[in-house]
C-alpha positions as CSV (number, residue, x, y, z in Angstrom):
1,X,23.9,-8.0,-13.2
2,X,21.5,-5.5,-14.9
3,X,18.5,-7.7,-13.8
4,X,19.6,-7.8,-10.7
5,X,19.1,-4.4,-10.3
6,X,15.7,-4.4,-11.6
7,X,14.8,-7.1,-9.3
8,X,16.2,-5.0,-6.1
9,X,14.7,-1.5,-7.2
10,X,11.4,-2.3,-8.7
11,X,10.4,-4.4,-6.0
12,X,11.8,-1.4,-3.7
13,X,9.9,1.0,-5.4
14,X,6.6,-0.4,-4.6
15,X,7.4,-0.4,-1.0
16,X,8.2,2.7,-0.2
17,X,5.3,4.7,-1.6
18,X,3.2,3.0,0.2
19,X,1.4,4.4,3.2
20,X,0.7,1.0,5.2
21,X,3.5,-1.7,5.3
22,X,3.8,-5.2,3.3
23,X,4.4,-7.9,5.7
24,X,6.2,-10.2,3.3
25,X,4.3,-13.2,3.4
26,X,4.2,-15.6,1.0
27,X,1.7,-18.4,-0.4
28,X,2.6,-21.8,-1.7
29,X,-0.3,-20.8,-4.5
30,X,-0.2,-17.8,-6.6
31,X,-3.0,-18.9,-9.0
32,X,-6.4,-17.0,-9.3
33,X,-9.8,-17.7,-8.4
34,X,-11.8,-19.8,-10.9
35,X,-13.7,-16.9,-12.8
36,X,-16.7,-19.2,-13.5
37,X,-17.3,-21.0,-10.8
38,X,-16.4,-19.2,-7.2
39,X,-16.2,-21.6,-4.4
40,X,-18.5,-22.1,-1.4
41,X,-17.2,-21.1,1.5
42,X,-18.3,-21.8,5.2
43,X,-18.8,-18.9,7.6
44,X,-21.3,-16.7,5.5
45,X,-21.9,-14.0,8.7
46,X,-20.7,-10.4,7.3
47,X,-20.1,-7.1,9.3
48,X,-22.9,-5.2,10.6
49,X,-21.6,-2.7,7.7
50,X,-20.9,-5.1,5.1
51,X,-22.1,-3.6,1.8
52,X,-22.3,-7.1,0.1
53,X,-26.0,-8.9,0.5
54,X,-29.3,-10.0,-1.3
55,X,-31.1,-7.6,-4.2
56,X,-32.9,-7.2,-6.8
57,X,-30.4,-5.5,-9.0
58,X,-30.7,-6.5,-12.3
59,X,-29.8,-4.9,-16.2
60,X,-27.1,-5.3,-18.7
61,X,-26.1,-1.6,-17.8
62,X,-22.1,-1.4,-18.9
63,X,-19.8,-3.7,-20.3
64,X,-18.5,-6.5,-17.5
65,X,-22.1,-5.9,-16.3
66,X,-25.3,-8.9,-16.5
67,X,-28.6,-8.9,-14.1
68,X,-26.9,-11.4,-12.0
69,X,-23.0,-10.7,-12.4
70,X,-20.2,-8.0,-12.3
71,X,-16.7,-8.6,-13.8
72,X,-13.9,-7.0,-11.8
73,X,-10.1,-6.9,-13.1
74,X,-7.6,-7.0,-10.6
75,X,-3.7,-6.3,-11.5
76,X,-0.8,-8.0,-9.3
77,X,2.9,-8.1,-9.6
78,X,2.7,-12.0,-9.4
79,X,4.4,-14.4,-11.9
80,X,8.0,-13.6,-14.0
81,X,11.8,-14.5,-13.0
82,X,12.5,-10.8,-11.2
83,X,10.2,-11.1,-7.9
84,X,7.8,-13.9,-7.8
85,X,4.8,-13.3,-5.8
86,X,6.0,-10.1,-5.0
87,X,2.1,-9.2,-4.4
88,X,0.9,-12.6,-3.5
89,X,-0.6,-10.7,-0.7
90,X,-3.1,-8.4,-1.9
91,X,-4.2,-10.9,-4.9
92,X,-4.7,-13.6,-2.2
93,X,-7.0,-10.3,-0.5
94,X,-8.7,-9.8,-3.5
95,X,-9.5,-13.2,-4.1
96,X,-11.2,-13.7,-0.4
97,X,-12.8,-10.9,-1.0
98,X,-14.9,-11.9,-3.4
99,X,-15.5,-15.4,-1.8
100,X,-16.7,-13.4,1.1
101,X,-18.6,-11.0,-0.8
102,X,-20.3,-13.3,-2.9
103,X,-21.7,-15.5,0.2
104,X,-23.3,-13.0,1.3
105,X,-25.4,-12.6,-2.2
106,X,-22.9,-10.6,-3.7
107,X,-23.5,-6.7,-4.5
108,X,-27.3,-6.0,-4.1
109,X,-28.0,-9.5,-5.6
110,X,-25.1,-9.5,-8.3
111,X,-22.4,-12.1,-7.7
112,X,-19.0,-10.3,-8.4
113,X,-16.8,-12.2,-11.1
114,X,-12.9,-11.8,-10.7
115,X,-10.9,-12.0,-13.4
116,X,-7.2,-11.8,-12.3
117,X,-3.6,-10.3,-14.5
118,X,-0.3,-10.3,-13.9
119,X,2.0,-7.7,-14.4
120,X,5.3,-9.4,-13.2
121,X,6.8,-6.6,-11.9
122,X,8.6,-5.3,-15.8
123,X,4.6,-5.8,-17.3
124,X,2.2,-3.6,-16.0
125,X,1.6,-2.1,-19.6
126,X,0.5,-5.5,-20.8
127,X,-1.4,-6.4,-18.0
128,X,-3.5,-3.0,-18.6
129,X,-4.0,-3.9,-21.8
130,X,-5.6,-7.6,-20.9
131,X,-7.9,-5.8,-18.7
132,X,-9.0,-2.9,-21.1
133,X,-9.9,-6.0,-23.5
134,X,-11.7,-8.4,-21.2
135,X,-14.8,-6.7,-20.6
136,X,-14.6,-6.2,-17.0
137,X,-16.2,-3.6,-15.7
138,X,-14.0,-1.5,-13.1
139,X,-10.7,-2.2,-11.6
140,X,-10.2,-3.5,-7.8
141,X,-6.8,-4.2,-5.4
142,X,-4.5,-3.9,-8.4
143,X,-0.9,-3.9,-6.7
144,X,1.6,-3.5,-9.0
145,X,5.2,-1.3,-8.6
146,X,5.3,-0.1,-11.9
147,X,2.1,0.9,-12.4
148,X,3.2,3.8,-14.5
149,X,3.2,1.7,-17.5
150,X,-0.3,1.2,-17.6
151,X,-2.0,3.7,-15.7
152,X,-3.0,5.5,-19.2
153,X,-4.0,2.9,-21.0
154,X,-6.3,2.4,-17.9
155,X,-7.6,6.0,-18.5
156,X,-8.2,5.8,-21.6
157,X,-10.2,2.8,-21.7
158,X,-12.4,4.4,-19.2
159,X,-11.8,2.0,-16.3
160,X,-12.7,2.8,-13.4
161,X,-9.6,2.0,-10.9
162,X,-9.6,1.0,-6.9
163,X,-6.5,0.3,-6.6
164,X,-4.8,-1.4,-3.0
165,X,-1.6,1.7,-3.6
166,X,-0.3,3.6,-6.0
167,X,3.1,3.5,-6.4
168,X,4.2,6.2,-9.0
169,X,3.0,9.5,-9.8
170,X,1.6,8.5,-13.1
171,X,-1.2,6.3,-11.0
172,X,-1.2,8.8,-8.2
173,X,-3.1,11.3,-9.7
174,X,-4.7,9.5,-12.7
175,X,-8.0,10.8,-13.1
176,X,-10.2,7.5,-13.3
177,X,-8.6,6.5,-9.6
178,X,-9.9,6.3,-5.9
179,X,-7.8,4.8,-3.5
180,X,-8.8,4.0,0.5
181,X,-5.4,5.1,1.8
182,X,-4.4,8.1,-1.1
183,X,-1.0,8.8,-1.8
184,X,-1.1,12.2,-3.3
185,X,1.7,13.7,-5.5
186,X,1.8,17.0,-4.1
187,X,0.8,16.6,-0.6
188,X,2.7,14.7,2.0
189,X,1.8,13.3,5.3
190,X,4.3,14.6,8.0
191,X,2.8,13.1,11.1
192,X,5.6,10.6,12.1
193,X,8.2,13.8,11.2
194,X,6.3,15.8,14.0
195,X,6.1,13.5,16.3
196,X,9.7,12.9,16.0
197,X,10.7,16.7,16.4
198,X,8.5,17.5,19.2
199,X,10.0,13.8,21.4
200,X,13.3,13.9,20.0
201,X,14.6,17.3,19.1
202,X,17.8,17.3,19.0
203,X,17.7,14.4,16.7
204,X,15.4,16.8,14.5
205,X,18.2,19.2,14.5
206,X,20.6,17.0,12.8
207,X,18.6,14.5,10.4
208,X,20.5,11.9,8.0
209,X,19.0,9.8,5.2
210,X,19.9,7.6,2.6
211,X,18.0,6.6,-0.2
212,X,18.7,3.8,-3.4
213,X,19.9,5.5,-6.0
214,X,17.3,4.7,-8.5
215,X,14.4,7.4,-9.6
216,X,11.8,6.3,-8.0
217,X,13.7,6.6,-5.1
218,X,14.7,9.8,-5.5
219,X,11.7,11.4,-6.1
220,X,10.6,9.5,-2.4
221,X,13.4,11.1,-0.8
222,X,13.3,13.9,-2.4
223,X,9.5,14.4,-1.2
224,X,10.4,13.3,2.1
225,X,13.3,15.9,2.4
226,X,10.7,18.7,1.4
227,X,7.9,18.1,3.3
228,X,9.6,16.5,6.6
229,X,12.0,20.0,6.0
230,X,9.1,21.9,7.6
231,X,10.2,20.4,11.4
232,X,13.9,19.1,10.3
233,X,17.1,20.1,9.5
234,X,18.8,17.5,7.2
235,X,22.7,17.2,7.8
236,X,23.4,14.3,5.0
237,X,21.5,12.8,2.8
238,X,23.3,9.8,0.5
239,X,22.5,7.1,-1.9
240,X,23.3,3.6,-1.7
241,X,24.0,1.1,-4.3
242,X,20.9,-0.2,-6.2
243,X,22.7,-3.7,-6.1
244,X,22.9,-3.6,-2.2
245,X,25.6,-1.5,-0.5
246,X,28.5,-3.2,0.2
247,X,30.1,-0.5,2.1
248,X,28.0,1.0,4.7
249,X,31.1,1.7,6.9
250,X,31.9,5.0,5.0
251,X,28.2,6.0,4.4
252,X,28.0,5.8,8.0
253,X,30.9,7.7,9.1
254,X,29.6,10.4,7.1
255,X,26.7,10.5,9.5
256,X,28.5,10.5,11.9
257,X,30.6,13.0,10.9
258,X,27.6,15.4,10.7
259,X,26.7,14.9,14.2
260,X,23.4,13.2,13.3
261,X,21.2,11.6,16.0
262,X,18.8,10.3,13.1
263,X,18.4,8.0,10.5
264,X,15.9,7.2,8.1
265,X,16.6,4.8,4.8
266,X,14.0,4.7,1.6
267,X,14.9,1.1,0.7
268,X,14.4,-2.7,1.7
269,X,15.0,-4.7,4.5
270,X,18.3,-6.1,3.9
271,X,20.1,-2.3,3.4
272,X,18.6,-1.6,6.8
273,X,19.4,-4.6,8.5
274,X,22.9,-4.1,7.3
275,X,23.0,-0.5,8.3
276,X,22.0,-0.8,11.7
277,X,24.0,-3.7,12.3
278,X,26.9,-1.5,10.8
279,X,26.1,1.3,13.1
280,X,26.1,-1.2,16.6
281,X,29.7,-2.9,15.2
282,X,30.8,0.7,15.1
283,X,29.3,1.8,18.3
284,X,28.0,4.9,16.4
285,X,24.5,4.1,16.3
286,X,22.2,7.6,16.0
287,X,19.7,8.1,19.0
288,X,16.2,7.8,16.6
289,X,16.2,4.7,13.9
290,X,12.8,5.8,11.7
291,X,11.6,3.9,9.1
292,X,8.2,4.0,6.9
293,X,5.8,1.3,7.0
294,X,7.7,-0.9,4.5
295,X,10.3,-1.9,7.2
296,X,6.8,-3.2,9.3
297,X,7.9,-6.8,8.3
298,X,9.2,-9.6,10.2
299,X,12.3,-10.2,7.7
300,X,13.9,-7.3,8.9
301,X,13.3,-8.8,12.5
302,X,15.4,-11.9,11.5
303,X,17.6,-10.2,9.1
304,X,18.9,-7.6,12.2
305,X,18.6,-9.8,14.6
306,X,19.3,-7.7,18.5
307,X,19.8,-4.4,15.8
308,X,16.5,-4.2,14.9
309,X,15.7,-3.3,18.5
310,X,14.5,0.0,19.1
311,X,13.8,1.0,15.6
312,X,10.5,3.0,15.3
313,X,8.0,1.8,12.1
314,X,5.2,4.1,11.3
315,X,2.1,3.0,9.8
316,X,-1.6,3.9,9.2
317,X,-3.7,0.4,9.7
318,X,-4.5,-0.9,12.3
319,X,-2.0,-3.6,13.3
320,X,-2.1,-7.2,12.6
321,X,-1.3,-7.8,16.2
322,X,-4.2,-6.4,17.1
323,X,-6.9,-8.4,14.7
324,X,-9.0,-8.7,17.7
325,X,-10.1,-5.1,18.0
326,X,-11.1,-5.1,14.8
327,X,-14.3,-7.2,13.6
328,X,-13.3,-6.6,9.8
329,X,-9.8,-7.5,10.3
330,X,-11.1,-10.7,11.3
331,X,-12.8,-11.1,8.5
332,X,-10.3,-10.9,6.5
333,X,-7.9,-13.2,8.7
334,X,-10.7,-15.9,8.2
335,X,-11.2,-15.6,4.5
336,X,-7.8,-15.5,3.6
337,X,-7.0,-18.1,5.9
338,X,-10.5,-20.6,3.8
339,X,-9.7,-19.4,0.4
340,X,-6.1,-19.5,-0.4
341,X,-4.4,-20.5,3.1
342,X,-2.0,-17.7,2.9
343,X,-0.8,-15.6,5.8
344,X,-2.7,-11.9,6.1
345,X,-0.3,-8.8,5.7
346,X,-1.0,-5.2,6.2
347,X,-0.9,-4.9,2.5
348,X,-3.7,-7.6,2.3
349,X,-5.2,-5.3,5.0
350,X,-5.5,-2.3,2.4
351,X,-6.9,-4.3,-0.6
352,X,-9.9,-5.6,1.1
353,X,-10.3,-2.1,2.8
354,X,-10.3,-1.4,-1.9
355,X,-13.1,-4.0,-2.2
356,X,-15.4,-2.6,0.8
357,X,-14.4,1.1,-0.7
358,X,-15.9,-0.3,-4.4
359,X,-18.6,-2.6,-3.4
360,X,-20.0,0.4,-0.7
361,X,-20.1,3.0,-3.9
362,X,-21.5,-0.4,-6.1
363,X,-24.2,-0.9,-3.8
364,X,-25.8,2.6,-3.6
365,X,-26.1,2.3,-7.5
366,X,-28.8,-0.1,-7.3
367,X,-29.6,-1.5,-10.9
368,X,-28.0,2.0,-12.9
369,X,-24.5,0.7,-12.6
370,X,-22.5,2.2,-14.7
371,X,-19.2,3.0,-14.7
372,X,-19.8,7.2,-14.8
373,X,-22.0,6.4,-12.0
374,X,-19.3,4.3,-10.0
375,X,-16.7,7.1,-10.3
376,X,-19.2,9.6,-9.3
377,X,-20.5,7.3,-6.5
378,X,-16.4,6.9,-5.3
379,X,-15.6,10.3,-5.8
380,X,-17.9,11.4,-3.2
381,X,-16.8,9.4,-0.1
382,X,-14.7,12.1,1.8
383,X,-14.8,9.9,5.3
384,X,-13.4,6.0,5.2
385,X,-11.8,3.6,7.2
386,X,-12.8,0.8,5.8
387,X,-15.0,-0.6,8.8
388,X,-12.3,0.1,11.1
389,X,-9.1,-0.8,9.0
390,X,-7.3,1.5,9.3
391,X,-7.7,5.6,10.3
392,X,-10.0,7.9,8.2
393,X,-9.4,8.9,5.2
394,X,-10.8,10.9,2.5
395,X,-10.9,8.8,-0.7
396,X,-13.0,11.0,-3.0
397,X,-10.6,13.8,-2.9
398,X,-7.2,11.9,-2.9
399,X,-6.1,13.7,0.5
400,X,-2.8,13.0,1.9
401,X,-3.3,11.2,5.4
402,X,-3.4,13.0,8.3
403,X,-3.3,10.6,11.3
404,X,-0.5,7.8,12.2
405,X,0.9,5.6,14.6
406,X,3.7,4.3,15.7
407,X,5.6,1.0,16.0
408,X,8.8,-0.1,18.0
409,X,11.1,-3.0,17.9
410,X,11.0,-4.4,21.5
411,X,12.6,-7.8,22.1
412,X,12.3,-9.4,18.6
413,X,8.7,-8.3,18.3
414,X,6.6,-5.2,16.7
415,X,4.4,-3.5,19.0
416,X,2.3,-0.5,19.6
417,X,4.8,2.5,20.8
418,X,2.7,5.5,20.1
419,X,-0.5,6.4,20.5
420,X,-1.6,4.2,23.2
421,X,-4.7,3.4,21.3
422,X,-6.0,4.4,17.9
423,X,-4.0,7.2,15.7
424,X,-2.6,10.1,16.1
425,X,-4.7,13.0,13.7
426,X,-4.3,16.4,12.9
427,X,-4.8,18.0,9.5
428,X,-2.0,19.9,10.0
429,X,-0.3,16.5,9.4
430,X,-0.8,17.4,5.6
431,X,1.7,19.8,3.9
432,X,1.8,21.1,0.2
433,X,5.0,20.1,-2.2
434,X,6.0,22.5,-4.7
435,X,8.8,20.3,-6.4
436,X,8.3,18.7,-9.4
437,X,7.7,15.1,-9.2
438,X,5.6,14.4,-12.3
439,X,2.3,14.4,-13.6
440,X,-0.9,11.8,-12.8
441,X,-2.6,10.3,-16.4
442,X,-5.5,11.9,-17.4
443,X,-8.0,11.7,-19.4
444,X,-6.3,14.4,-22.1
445,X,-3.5,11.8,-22.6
């Protein structure tokens, strides 16, 4: 029984510190790309703003660095009993990334080498220490939900890190780290909470959440509560079985009770499923259902069937259903689709938006590529979208986001509820925590 609450939580914690959603896809093949011998693939055209082409590049400069290759590491939560292919997604991303990458010539000439490790959700601490030990040169689209384990080790072997997420302080904040979408510690993103109070504000007046009890979901709730307190009033705010909540009838008179016209949960799918579906059997069903980008999947569509409808899903990419807005997105639709065959997912989304972020720093180094040099290169991109990915960002000094949008549930389908087009931004979005929710690795140890 004690697995299966690792198997619930761990895979839960990953979710909900994420700032885009995982679309829960899955791939018949989990295995990595060759590392010696990358595959042809057809369809060689990049983006007018693709970083990867022809050069001259050339020197033995750093270790996992020749004059015609670059190792990269990449970490996924991929093999084990607990979650298999829990991050098939962004390893899958990572993969036709490189494959794309490398038809065009690579980085400035250099063909990028991926070397692929697995940190089956309970591992990340041994995955790190593969990498550290394989000569590879940085870190890229690592995906992993306890990436606290390793994010030290990762320091202290002077890898550079690009990570897809982050999902625990520990990673957050480390100091070797750049991130497209950051996920700050101590600074929270209360877009979606504004645009709630200002549309529905009686809801705002009267605000119920629950939350898996499990500490990484309690520090998530626990930041929500704080920051989202600026423009709410919170009325009830429970915990739920890590082992799924059985009884959602009582949790929900509670709410009830406390005269709440909105709900938010920091969990998976099947709790929400099974609380919405409580709330319609009861006919006590708040006015606002708001969820964070983790509920942007279609299982929750099938799982609460007619009670999924309405529920509001915020989320900063650009969405799948709109790939053909996006030149990039298409991209990686079509890479994905001729390198592994797997379905694209928002979280794929974010990690090639990771390998644009490090091959755009790699290719202004020209031949000095170092790994100094590619953390100081990273750390000075303020503005990124990754080529229209997703809304700006500001990478080199791991801001919290300020722009969103918003999905709804409208006859079995997700679709675009608010703005009409683009995001919604305002850096007033951003708002300072003073709890204490733990400390990023750093170079001191």
């Amino acid at each position: 029984m004690r697995s299966t609450t690792k198997v619930r939580l761990i895979a839960l914690g990953a979710a909900l510190v994420l700032v885009l959603a995982a679309c829960g896809s899955r791939s018949d093949d989990g295995d990595t790309a060759d590392d010696d011998e990358p595959t042809e693939q057809e369809g060689a055209a990049g983006s007018a703003d693709s970083p990867c082409g022809e050069g001259d590049a050339s020197g033995a400069t750093d270790e996992g660095v020749t004059d015609d290759q670059i190792r990269i590491g990449t970490i996924q939560d991929i093999g084990g009993d607990l979650r298999p292919d829990l991050m098939i997604g962004p390893r899958q991303a990572m993969e036709a990334f490189v494959a794309y990458c490398n038809s065009l010539g690579g980085v400035n000439g250099r063909e990028l080498v991926l070397e692929g490790f697995d940190s089956m959700v309970l591992a990340h601490g041994v995955a790190a220490e593969q990498a550290c030990n394989a000569g590879v040169f940085a870190m890229v689209g690592s995906a992993s939900a306890q990436d606290n384990q390793g994010a030290q080790q990762i320091v202290d072997c002077g890898l550079v890190d690009v990570p897809t997420f982050t999902a625990t302080p520990e990673h957050a904040d480390a100091d070797n780290m750049v991130q497209p979408v950051p996920n700050p510690t101590y600074e929270y993103a209360i877009g979606p909470c504004s645009y709630i109070a200002e549309e529905y504000p009686e809801a705002a007046e009267a605000a119920a959440l629950t939350y898996v009890e499990y500490p990484v979901t309690q520090v998530i709730a626990d930041r929500y509560q704080e920051a989202c307190g600026e423009v709410f009033s919170f009325v009830s705010s429970q915990s739920t079985s890590p082992l799924g909540q059985n009884n959602w009838e009582a949790l929900l008179k509670n709410i009830e009770d406390a005269d709440s016209q909105y709900y938010t949960h920091w969990g998976e799918k099947e709790d929400l499923a099974q609380a919405v579906m409580t709330m319609d059997q009861q006919g006590n069903r708040p006015e606002v259902i708001d969820v964070g980008p983790q509920f942007y999947d279609p299982g929750y569509l099938e799982l609460a069937g007619d009670s999924a409808e309405g529920t509001l899903v915020w989320t900063t990419v650009v969405p799948l259903e709109e790939v053909d807005s996006s030149e990039e997105m298409q991209l990686y639709f079509d890479w994905v689709e001729q390198t592994s065959g797997g379905e694209p997912t928002a979280l794929g989304i974010q990690t090639w938006s990771a390998g644009l972020l490090f091959a755009s720093a790699l290719k202004e180094l020209g031949s000095d590529v170092t790994r100094a040099a590619l953390y100081e290169e990273l750390a000075g991109i303020h503005e990124w979208d990754g080529n229209g990915l997703h809304h700006s960002t500001d990478p080199g000094d791991n801001r919290a986001a300020d722009c969103f949008m918003y999905m709804i549930v409208e006859d079995g389908e997700f679709v675009r509820h608010y703005p009409d087009e683009g995001f919604d931004c305002d850096p007033e979005y951003r708002v300072e925590l003073t709890g204490d929710y733990g400390e990023g690795a750093t170079a001191r140890g």
